[in-house]
C-alpha positions in Angstrom: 21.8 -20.1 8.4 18.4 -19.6 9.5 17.0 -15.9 9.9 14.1 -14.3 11.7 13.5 -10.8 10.7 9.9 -9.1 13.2 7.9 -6.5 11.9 4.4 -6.3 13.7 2.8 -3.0 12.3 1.7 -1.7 9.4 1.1 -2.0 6.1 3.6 0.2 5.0 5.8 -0.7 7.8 5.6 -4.6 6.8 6.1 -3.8 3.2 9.3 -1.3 3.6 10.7 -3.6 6.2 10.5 -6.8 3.2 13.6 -5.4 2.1 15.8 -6.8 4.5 14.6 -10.1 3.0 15.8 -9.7 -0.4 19.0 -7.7 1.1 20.2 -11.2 2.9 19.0 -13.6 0.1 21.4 -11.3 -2.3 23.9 -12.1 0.2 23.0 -15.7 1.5 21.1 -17.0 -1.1 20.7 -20.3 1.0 19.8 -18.9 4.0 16.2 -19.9 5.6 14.3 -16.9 6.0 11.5 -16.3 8.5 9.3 -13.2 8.1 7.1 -12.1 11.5 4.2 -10.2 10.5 0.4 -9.2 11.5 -2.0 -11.7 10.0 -3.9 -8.4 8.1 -0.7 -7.4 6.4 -0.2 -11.1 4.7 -1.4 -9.8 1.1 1.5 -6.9 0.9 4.1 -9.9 0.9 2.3 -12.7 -0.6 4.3 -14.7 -3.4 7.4 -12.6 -2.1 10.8 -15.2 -3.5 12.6 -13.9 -0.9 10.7 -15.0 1.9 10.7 -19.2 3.0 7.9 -18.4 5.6 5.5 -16.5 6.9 5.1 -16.0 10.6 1.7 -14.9 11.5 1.4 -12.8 14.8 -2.5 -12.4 16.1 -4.3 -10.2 18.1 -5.4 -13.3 19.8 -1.8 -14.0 20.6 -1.1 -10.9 21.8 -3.9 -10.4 24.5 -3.4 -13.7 25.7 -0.4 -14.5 28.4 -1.1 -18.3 27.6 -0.9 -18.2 23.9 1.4 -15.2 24.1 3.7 -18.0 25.8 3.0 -21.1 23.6 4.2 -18.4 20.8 7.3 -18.1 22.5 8.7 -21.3 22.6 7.1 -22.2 18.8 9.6 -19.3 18.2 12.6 -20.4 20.4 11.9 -24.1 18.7 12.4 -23.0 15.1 16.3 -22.7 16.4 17.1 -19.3 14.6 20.8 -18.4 14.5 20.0 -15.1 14.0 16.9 -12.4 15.2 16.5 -9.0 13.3 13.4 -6.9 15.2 12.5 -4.1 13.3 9.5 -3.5 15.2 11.0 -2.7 18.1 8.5 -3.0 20.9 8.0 -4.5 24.3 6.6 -7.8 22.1 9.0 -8.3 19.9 11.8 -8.1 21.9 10.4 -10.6 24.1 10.2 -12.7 20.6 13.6 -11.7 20.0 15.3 -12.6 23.8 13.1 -15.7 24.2 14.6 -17.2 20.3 17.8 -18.3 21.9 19.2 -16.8 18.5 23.4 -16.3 19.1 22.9 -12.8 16.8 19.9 -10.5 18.3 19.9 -7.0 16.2 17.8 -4.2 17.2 17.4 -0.4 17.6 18.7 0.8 21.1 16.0 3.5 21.4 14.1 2.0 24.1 15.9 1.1 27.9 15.6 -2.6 27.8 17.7 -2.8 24.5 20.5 -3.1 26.3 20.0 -6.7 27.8 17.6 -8.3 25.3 20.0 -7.3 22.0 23.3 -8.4 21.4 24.0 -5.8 18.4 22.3 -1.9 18.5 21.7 0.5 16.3 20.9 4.1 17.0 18.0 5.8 14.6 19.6 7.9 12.1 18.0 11.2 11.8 19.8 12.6 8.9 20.1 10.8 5.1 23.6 9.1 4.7 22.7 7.3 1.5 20.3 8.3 -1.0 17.1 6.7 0.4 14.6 7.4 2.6 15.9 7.3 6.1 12.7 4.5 6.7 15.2 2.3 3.8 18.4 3.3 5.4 17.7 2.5 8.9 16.4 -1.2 8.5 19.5 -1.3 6.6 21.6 -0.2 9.0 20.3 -3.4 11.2 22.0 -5.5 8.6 25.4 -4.6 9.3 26.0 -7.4 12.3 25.7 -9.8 9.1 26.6 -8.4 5.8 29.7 -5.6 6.0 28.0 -2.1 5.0 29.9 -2.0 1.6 28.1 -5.3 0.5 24.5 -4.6 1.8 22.6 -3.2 -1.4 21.0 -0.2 -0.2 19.3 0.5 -3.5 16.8 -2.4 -3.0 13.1 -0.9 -3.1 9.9 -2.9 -1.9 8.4 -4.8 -4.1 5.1 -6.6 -4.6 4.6 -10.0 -6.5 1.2 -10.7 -8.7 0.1 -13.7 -10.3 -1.0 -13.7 -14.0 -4.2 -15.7 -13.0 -4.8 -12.5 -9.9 -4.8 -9.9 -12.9 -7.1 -12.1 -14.6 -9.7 -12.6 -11.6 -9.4 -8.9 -11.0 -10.2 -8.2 -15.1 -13.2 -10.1 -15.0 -14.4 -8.8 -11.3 -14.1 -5.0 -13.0 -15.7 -6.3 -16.3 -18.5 -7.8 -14.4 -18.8 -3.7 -13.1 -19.1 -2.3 -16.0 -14.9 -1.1 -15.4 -12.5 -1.7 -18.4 -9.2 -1.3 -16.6 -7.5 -2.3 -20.4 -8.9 0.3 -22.0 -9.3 3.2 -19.7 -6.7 5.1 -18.3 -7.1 5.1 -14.2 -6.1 7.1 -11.2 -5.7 5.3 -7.8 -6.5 8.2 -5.1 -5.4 7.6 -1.4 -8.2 9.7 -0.1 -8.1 9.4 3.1 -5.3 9.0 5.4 -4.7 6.2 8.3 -6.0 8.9 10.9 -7.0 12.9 10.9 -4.1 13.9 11.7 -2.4 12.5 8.0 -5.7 13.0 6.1 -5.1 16.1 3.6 -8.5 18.6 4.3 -10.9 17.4 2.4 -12.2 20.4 0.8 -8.7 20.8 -0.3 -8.5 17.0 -1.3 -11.8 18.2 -3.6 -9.9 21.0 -5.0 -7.1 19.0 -6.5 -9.6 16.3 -8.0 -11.5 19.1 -9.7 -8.3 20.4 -11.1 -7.1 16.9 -12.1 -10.1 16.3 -14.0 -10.7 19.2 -15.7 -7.2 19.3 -17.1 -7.3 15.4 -17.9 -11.2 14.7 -18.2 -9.2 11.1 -20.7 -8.6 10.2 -17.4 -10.7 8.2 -14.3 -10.0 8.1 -10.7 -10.9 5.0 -8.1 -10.8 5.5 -4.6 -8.7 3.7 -2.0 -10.7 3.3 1.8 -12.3 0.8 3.6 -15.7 0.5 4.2 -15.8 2.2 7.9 -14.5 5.4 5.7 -17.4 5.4 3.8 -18.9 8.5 5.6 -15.8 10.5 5.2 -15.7 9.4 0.6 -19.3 10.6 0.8 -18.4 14.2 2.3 -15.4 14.1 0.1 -17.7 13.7 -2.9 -20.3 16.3 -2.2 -17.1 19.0 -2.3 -16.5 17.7 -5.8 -17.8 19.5 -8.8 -19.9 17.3 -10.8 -18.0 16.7 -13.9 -15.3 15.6 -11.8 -18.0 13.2 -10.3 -18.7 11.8 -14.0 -15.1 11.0 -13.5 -14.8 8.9 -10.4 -15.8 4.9 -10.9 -17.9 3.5 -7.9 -15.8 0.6 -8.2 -14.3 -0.9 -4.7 -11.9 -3.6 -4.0 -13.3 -5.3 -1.3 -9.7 -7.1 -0.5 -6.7 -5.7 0.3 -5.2 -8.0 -2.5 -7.7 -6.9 -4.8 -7.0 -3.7 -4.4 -3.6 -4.3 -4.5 -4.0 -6.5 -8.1 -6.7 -3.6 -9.1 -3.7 -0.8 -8.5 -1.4 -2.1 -10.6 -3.3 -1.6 -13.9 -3.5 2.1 -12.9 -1.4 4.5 -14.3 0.0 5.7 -11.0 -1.1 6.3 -7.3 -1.5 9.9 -5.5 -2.9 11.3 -2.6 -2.5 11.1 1.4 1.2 9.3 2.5 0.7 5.7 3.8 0.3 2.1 2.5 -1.5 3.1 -0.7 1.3 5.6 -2.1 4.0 2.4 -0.4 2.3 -0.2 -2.4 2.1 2.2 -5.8 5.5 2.1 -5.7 6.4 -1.5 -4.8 3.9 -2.2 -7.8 6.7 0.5 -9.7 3.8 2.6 -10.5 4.4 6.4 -10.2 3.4 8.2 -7.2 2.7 11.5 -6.0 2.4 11.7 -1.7 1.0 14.4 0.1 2.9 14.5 3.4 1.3 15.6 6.5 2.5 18.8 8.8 3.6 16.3 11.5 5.3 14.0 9.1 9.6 13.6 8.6 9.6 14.3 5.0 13.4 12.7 5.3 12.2 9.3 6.5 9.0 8.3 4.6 10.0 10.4 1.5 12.1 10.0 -2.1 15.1 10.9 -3.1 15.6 14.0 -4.7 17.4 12.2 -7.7 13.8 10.1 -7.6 12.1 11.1 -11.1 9.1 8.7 -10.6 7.7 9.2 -7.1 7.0 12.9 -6.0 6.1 14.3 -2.6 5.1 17.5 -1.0 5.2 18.9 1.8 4.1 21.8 3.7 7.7 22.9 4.7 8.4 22.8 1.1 6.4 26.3 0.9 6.4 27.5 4.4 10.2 26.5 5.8 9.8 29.5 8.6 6.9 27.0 10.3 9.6 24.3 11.0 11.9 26.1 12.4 11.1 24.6 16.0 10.1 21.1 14.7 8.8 19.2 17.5 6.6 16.3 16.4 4.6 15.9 19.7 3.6 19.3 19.1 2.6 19.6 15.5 0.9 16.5 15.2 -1.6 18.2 17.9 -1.6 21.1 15.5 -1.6 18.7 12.5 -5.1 20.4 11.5 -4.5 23.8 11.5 -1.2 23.3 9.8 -3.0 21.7 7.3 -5.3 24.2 6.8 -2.1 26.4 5.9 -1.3 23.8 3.6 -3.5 25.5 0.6 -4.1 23.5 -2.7 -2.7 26.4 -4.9 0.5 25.5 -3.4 0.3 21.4 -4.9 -1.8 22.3 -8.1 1.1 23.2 -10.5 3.4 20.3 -9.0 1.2 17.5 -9.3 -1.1 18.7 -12.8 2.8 18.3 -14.0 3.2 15.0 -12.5 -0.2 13.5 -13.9 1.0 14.9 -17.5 3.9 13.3 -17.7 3.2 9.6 -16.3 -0.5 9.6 -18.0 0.4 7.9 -20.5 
């Protein structure tokens, strides 16, 4: 059996999706398996066991007809038996039709899914299992090969490190003047992917101030990249400077440095997105502030989860949900977030720092 599961996004998207790879290894541990990724999301999967291959997907590729093409049949020539687009764009179902794979699995949200897939699955709005609805549906696209009562829907993502990684990354920090044995760390997603996910950051201040002044043991490094360097400057000038004192200059300039440099922090909070999903594939404890516009239900824990914490705005002001309509409120995403005061997170996450601190 030879398997092709797409996923051309995100971060986040590419490392939440990797769990259909260790789903059908647990249940065809022979099975070839072919992942179909963005070349910049590579590090989040690197050393995965559950993966035989990775299948790089460029930009170049995609803004070229010609090379878009010669993709096409490198794809059809791998002779996959089966196709599992997660993605679920114009691309990849073009990847998906043009395999020649007998099984072609895919969500049946868009017109043409009715042609290019032989097995469809509707989006699930509403938690049947006690995951994230982001975990439950990419399981769901597992049930044309593995009957529902065998696919493991308590998998998690995970990320794989190398001893000799930590070590590069120890003597990198050294070299900084950073002792990430020693000290006890913060990693801080400060900044979201875009505004409208970015937590205010005056209010973003606020929390760091109260962080640090109830836990001045502890240090904080910031997760951006360097085109959000403005944004950390304006950040810092809200801080108070004791909290400053506090904050290590140190950057990763890799994503898989920063991934090796997260996991010898002591847990991972701040703005939803790829920082909070890799804190939690490196089974650190994280806390995620969700944005206005955000499904709480899809990206979020469990409530029976005792390790990773969220909030959200609806958790205090329900009354503002009541006509959800996510076109809507992500255009309003700022001035809900203004609502969305830092009294209201303070107590929940100064508990959540005492307890996993250690």
């Amino acid at each position: 059996m030879k398997i092709l599961v797409i996923q051309q996004k995100m971060i986040g998207d590419v490392l939440t999706s990797s769990i259909l790879c260790e789903a059908i290894k647990k249940k065809y541990p022979s099975a070839e398996l072919h992942y179909l990724i963005n070349k910049h999301t590579v590090p989040v999967v690197e050393h995965n066991p559950f993966i035989d291959k990775l299948i790089i997907f460029t930009p170049e590729t995609e803004n070229s007809y010609v090379k878009f093409f010669k993709f096409l049949q490198q794809i059809k020539a791998e002779k996959y038996n089966t196709v599992i687009d997660v993605y679920g764009k114009i691309s990849s179902a073009l990847i998906t039709a043009f395999s020649g794979a007998k099984i072609k699995i895919g969500y049946e949200k868009k017109k043409y899914a009715g042609f290019l897939y032989t097995h469809k699955y509707a989006i699930q709005l509403v938690r049947n299992k006690a995951v994230g609805l982001a975990y439950e549906n990419r399981f769901n696209l597992l049930k044309a090969i593995i009957p529902e009562e065998e696919i493991d829907f308590s998998i998690q993502p995970k990320i794989y490190i190398s001893a000799l990684e930590k070590e590069q990354i120890l003597k990198i920090a050294s070299n900084e003047n950073i002792d990430l044995k020693n000290q006890s760390f913060i990693m801080v997603n400060v900044l979201g992917s875009e505004n409208s996910k970015t937590y205010p950051l005056k209010y973003m201040a606020v929390l760091l101030d109260k962080v640090a002044e109830n836990f001045p043991e502890l240090r904080f490094l910031f997760n951006y990249i360097p085109s959000q360097e403005k944004e950390v400057n304006e950040l810092l000038s809200y801080c108070n400077p004791t909290t400053k004192q506090q904050i290590s200059p140190f950057y990763a300039p890799s994503l898989r440095e920063f991934i090796v440099l997260t996991s010898f922090c002591k847990m991972v909070i701040g703005n939803e997105g790829g920082a909070i999903n890799m804190g939690k594939a490196l089974n650190l404890p994280t806390f995620a502030i969700f944005s206005p516009w955000i499904r709480k239900e899809t990206w979020g824990t469990s409530a029976k989860d005792s390790v990773n914490k969220t909030v959200h705005l609806k958790d205090f002001e329900p009354e503002l949900f009541k006509a959800y309509d996510p076109k809507i409120f992500k255009q309003n995403s700022l001035k809900l977030y203004q609502a969305f005061k830092p009294n209201f997170i303070i107590p929940r996450l100064i508990k959540f720092v005492e307890v996993n601190k250690n």
